[in-house]
C-alpha positions in Angstrom: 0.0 0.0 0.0 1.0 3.5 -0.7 0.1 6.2 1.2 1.5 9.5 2.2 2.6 10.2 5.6 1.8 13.7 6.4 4.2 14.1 9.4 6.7 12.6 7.2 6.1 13.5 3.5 6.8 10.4 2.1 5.4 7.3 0.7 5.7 4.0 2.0 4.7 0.9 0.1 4.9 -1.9 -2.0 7.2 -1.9 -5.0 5.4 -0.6 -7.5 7.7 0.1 -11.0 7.2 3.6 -11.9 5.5 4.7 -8.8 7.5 8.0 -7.2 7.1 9.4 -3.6 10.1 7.6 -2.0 9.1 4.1 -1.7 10.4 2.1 1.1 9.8 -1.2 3.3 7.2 -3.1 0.9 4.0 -4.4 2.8 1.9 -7.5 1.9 0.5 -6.6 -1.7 -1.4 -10.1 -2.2 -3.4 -9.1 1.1 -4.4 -5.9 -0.4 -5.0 -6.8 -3.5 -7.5 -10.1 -2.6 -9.1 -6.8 -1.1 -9.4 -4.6 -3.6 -10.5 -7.8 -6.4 -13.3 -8.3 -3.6 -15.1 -5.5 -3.8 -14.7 -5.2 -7.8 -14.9 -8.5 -8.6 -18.6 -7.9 -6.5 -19.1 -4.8 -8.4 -18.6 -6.6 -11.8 -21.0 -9.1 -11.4 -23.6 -6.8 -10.5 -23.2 -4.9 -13.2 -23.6 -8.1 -15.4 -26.4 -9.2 -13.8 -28.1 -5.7 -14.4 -27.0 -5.8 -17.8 -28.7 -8.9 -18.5 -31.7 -7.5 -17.0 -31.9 -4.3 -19.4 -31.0 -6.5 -22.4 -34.2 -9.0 -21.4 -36.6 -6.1 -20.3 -35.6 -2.9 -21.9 -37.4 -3.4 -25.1 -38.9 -0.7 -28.1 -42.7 -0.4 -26.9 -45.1 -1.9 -29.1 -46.5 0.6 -31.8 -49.6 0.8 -33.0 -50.3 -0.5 -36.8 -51.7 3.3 -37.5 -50.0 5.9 -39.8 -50.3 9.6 -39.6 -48.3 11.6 -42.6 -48.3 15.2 -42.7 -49.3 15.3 -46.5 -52.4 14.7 -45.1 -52.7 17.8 -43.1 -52.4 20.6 -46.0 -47.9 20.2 -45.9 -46.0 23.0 -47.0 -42.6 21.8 -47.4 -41.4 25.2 -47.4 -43.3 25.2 -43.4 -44.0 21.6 -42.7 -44.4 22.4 -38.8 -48.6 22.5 -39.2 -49.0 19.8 -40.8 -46.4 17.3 -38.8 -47.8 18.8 -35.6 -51.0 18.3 -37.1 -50.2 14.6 -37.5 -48.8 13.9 -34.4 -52.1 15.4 -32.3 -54.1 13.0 -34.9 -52.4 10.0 -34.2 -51.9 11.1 -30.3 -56.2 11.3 -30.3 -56.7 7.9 -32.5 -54.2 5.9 -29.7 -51.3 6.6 -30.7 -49.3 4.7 -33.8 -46.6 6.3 -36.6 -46.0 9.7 -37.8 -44.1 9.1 -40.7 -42.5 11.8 -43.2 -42.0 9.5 -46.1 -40.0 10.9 -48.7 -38.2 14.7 -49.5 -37.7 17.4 -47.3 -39.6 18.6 -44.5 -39.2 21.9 -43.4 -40.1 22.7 -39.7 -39.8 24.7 -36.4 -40.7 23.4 -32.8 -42.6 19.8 -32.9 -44.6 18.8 -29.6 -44.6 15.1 -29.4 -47.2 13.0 -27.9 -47.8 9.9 -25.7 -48.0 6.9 -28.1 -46.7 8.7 -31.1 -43.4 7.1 -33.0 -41.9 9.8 -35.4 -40.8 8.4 -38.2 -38.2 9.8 -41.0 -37.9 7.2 -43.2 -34.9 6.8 -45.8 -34.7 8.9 -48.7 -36.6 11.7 -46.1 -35.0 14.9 -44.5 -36.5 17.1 -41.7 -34.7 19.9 -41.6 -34.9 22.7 -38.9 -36.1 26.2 -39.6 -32.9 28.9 -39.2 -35.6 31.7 -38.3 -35.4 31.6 -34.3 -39.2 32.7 -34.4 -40.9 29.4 -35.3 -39.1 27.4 -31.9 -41.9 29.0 -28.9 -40.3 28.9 -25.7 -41.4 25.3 -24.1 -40.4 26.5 -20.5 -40.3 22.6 -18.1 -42.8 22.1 -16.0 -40.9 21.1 -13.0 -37.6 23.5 -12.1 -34.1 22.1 -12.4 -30.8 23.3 -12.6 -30.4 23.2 -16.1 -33.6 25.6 -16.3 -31.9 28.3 -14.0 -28.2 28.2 -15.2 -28.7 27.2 -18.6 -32.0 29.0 -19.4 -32.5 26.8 -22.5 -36.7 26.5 -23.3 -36.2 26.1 -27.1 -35.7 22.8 -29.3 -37.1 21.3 -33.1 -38.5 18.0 -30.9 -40.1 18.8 -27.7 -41.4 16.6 -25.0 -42.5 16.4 -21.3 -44.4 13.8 -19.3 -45.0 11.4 -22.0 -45.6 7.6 -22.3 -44.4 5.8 -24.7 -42.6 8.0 -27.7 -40.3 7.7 -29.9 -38.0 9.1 -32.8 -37.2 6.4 -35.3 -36.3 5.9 -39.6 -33.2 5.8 -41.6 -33.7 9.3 -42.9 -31.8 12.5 -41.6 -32.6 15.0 -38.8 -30.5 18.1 -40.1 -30.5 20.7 -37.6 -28.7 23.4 -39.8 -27.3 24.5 -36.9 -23.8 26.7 -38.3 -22.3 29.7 -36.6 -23.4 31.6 -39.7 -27.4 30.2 -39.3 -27.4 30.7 -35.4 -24.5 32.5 -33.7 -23.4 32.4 -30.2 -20.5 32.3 -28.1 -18.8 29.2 -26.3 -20.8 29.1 -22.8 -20.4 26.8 -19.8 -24.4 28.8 -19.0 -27.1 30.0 -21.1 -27.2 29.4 -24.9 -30.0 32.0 -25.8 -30.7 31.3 -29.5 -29.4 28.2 -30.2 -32.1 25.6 -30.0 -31.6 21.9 -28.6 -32.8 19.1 -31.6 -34.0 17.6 -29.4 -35.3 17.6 -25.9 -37.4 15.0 -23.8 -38.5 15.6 -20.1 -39.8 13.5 -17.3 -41.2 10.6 -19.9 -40.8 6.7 -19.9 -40.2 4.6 -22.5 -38.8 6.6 -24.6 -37.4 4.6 -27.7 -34.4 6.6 -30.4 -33.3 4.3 -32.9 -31.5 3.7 -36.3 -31.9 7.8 -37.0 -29.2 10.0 -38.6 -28.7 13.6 -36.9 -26.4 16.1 -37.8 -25.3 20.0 -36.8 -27.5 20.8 -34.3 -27.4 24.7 -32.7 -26.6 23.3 -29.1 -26.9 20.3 -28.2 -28.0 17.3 -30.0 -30.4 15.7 -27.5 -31.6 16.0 -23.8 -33.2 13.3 -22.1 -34.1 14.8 -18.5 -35.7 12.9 -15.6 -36.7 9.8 -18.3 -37.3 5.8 -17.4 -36.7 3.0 -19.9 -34.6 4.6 -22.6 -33.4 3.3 -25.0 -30.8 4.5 -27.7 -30.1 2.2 -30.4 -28.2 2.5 -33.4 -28.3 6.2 -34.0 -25.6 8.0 -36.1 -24.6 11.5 -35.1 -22.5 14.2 -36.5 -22.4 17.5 -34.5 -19.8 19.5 -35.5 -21.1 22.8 -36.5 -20.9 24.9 -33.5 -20.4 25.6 -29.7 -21.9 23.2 -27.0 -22.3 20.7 -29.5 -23.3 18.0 -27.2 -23.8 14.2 -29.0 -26.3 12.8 -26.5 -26.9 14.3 -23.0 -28.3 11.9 -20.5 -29.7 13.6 -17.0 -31.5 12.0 -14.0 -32.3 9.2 -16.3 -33.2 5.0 -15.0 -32.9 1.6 -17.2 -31.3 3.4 -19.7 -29.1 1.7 -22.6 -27.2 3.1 -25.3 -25.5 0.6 -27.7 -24.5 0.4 -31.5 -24.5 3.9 -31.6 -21.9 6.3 -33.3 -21.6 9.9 -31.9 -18.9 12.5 -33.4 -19.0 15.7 -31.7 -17.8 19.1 -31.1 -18.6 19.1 -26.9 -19.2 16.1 -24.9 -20.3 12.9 -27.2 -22.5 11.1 -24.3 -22.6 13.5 -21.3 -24.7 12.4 -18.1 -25.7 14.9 -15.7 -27.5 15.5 -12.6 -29.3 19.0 -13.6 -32.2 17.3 -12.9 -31.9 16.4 -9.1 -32.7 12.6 -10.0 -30.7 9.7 -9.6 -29.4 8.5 -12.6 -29.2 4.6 -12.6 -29.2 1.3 -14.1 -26.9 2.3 -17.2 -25.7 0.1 -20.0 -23.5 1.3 -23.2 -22.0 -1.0 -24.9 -21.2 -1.6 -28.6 -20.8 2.4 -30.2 -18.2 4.7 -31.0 -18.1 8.2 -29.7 -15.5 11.1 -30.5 -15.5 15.1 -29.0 -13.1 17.6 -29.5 -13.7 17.9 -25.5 -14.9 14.7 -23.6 -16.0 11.3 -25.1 -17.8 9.7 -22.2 -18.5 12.2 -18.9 -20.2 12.6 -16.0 -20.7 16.6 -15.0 -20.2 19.3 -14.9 -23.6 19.5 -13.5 -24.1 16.6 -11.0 -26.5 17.6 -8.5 -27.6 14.0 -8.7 -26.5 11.0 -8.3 -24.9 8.5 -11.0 -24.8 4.9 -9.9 -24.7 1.7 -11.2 -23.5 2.3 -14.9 -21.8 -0.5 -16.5 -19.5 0.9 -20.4 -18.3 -1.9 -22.3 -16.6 -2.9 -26.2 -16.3 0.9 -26.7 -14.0 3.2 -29.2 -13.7 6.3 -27.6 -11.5 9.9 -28.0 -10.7 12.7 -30.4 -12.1 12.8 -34.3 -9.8 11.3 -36.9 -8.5 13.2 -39.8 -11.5 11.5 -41.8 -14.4 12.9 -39.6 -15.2 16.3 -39.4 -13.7 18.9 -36.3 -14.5 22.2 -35.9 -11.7 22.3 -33.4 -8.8 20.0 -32.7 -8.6 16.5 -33.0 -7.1 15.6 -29.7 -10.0 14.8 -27.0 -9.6 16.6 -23.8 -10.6 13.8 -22.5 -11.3 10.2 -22.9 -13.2 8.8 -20.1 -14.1 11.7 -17.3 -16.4 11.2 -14.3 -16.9 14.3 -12.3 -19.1 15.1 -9.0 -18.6 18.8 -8.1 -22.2 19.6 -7.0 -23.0 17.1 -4.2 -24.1 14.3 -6.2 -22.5 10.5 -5.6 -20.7 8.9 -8.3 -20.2 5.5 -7.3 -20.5 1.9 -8.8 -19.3 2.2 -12.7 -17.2 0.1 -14.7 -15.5 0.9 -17.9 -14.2 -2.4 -19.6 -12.7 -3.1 -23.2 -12.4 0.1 -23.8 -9.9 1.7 -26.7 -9.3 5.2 -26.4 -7.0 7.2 -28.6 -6.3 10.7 -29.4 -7.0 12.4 -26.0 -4.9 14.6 -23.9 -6.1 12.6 -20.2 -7.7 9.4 -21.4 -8.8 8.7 -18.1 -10.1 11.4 -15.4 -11.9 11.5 -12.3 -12.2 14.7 -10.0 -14.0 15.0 -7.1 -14.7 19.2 -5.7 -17.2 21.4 -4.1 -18.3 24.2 -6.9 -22.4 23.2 -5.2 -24.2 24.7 -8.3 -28.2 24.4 -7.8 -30.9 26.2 -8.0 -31.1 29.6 -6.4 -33.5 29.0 -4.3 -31.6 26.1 -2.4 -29.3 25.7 0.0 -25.5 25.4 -0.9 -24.5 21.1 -0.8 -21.5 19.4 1.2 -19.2 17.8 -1.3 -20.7 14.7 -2.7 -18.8 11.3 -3.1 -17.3 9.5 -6.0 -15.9 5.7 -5.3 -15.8 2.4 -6.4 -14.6 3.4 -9.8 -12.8 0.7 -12.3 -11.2 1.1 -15.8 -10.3 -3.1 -16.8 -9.0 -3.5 -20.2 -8.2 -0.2 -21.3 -6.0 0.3 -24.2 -4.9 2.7 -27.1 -2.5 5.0 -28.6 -1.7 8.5 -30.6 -3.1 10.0 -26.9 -1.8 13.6 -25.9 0.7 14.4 -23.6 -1.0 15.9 -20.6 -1.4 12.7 -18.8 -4.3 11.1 -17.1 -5.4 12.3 -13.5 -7.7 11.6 -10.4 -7.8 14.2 -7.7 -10.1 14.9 -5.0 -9.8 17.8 -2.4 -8.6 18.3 1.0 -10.8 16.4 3.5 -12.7 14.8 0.4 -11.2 11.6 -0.9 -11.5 9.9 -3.9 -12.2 6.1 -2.7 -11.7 2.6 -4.3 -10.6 2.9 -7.5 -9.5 -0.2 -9.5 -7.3 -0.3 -13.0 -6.9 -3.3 -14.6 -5.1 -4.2 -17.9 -4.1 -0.9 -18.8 -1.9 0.1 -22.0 -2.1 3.1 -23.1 0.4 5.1 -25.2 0.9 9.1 -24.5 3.0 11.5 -26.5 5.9 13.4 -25.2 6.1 16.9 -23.1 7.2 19.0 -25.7 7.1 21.9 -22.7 7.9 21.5 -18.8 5.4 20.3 -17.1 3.9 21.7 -13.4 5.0 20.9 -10.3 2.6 19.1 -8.6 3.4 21.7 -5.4 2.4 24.3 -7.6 -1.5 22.8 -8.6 -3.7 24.8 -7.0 -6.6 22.6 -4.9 -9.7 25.2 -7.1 -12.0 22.8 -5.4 -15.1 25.2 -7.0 -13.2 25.5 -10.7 -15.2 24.1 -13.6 -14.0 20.7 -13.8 -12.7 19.5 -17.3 -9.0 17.4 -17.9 -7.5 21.1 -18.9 -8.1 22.6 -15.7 -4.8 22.8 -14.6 -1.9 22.8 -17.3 -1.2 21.7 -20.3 1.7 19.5 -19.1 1.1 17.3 -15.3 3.3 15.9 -13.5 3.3 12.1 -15.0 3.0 11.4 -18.6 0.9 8.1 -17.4 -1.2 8.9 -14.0 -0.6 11.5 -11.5 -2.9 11.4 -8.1 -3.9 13.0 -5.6 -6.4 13.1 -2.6 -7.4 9.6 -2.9 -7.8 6.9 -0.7 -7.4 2.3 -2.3 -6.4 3.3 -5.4 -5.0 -0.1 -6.7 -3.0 -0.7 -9.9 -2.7 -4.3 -11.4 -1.1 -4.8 -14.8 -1.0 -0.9 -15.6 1.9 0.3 -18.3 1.8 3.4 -19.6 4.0 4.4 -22.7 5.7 7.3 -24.1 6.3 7.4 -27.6 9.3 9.8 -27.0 11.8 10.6 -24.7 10.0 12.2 -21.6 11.4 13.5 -18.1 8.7 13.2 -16.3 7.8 9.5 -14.4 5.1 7.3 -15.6 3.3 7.2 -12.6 3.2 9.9 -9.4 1.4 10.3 -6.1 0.6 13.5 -4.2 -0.3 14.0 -0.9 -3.4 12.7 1.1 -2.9 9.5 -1.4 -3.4 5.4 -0.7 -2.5 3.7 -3.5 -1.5 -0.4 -4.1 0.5 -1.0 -7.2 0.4 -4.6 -8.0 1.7 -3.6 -11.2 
């Protein structure tokens, strides 16, 4: 075990090859480590077991045999938004069934969904958002969240709230239209005033989104707030045509699943959050692809709630190619990041088979106290995030900053577990910070460039975390580098059964 004496400042520990902090006297590693396989081999087989259960139960609701098209409903194709809404209320009235645009393009502003509507765009179909910001009415949620009074975002092309049973479906395109030229706005971390969502569902269950193509969206892609029994399946999505260009944003959501889906996008590709003051739980992606320019797979910034039991598996993950488009670099900021810095618990999530290439921190976790919520309410304690394990990680043409996992004074990281790590980092080209010199910020925005372009260990620098345990890890340089692979700050309990 490594962990840092404070009346000492040093490290004692097992031998652990790359580790730095002073190591001395080795302890029993095959102690700790039966430990530390207990509690994830535990976690593991939970996570299966839940997995299982989605795959069984989680299934697309059964639609109705009836089919609504908008040429029905007087369609203007230079306007379609009358007639589509026109079909959906029909087919909402009759029981529900299929909205289907058919064929061509389909020109539209803000569409209301309905319980037991399915909206079709089949191939060889387009709809394709109206640029004039006066044809999206301000949908403002019925029930307050964080998201409403920090982000102040009440417009999107596909609106719904408390529905049963919807859905978005077809091999056609959803084209958003979304450029800096077509709706302009400045790179926010709050409000996005006008630069609709695509899409935004509240506070509905069984919500099915499959097989769709989406593209260049104003702001984000979608938002799925405070929904049960999602299911994502199959969708294609290229969002790179402006700022906050989100892939698929996931907040307060339960039995949720995500697979065979392929996600290319300016912002975060699939973001979770906690906006919504709900738990999210019961999580499984598996299967997909999913490229950012800043984080491929996140949870945060907002996370007011809690993210549990979330199990990511057989994924390609990190910065776009040379092939896909980028409105900004091709390097990911990061790879993997989980985040809690507004009271919510992070706990219970594994990350297995995993390949992750061209991002600056492939792997990040960060634990602080920024306590963003509504204004009305009180200001939260720190929240928790533990039992975390990356198994099988690999990858190459990653950036140089390094991975890192860092809590704050008094607030520990806990039980963290990798497994089968390779992963292959470029070089400093620049000096890197001292780790004395890393300020705790514990209410800074929390992303993987927070704190310099260069840390401390080209492979994994922590600190401010408590059974950290390393089996099998390597990390590679693909140049001469000063800095050590691995490196431990204070407040830090590591085992490195490497």
């Amino acid at each position: 075990m490594i962990r840092h004496d404070a009346r000492r400042r040093r490290f004692v520990g097992a031998v652990g090859a790359g580790l730095v902090g002073g190591l001395v006297a080795p302890l029993s590693a095959q102690a700790a480590c039966s430990s530390a396989n207990a509690w994830a081999g535990r976690l593991r087989r939970d996570l299966d077991a839940m997995a299982a259960r989605l795959t069984r139960t989680l299934k697309p609701w059964k639609v109705p045999a009836r089919v609504f098209q908008p040429e029905a409903f007087g369609l203007d194709r230079s306007l379609a938004t009358a007639a589509i809404q026109g079909a959906v209320d029909a087919c909402a009235q009759a029981g529900g069934g299929t909205v289907r645009l058919a064929q061509g393009d389909y020109v539209s502003g803000t569409i209301v969904l309905r319980s037991g509507v399915m909206l079709e765009v089949s191939a060889g179909a387009r709809l394709i958002a109206s640029t004039n910001l006066q044809h999206y009415p301000e949908h403002v949620a019925r029930r307050p969240t964080v998201q409403d009074s920090n982000m102040g975002m009440n417009q999107s092309l596909i609106f719904a709230e408390g529905c049963e049973r919807i859905g978005i479906s077809g091999k056609g395109l959803i084209d958003g239209r979304g450029t800096h030229a077509n709706f302009p706005g400045e790179q926010t971390i709050g409000a996005t005033p006008g630069r609709p969502f695509l899409i935004r569902i509240l506070d509905s269950q069984h919500v099915v989104v499959r097989d769709i193509h989406m593209q260049d969206s104003p702001c984000w892609m979608q938002n799925y707030l405070n929904c049960e029994d999602l299911l994502i399946d199959g969708i294609h999505v290229e969002n790179q045509s402006n700022h906050n260009n989100d892939g698929v944003d996931i907040d307060g959501c339960r039995r949720v699943i995500v697979r065979n889906c392929w996600i290319n996008a300016e912002d975060d590709a699939l973001c979770f959050k906690g906006a919504s003051q709900r738990p999210t739980e019961d999580v499984l992606i598996e299967n997909s692809q999913f490229y950012s320019s800043c984080n491929a797979i996140k949870f945060g910034t907002d996370s007011q709630g809690d993210l549990r039991n979330v199990l990511v598996r057989h994924v390609k993950i990190g910065g776009p190619s040379a092939e896909m488009r980028s409105i900004k670099r091709r390097k990911a900021d990061g790879g993997v990041s989980w985040e809690t810095v507004d009271g919510g618990t992070v706990e219970r999530i594994v990350v297995h088979d995993a390949h992750i290439t061209r991002a600056e921190s492939p792997l990040f976790l960060r634990l602080g106290d920024r306590g963003r919520v509504r204004p009305e309410q009180a200001r939260p304690a720190p929240g928790r995030l533990r039992h975390i394990v990356f198994d099988r990680i690999r990858g190459d043409d990653n950036g140089m900053r390094g991975s890192f996992f860092t809590g704050i004074p008094e607030h520990c990281i806990e039980h963290v577990l990798l497994r089968d790590i390779d992963l292959t980092m470029a070089p400093a080209t620049g000096p890197a910070i001292d780790q004395a010199q890393i300020p705790e910020a514990p209410a800074s925005y929390p992303d993987p460039h927070m704190f310099s372009t260069v840390m401390p260990a080209y492979g994994l620098w922590v600190r401010h975390i408590r059974h950290l345990d390393l089996q099998r890890v390597r990390f590679a340089s693909s140049g001469p580098d000063s800095r050590p692979m691995l490196l431990a700050g204070i407040d830090t309990e590591a085992l490195c059964g490497m």
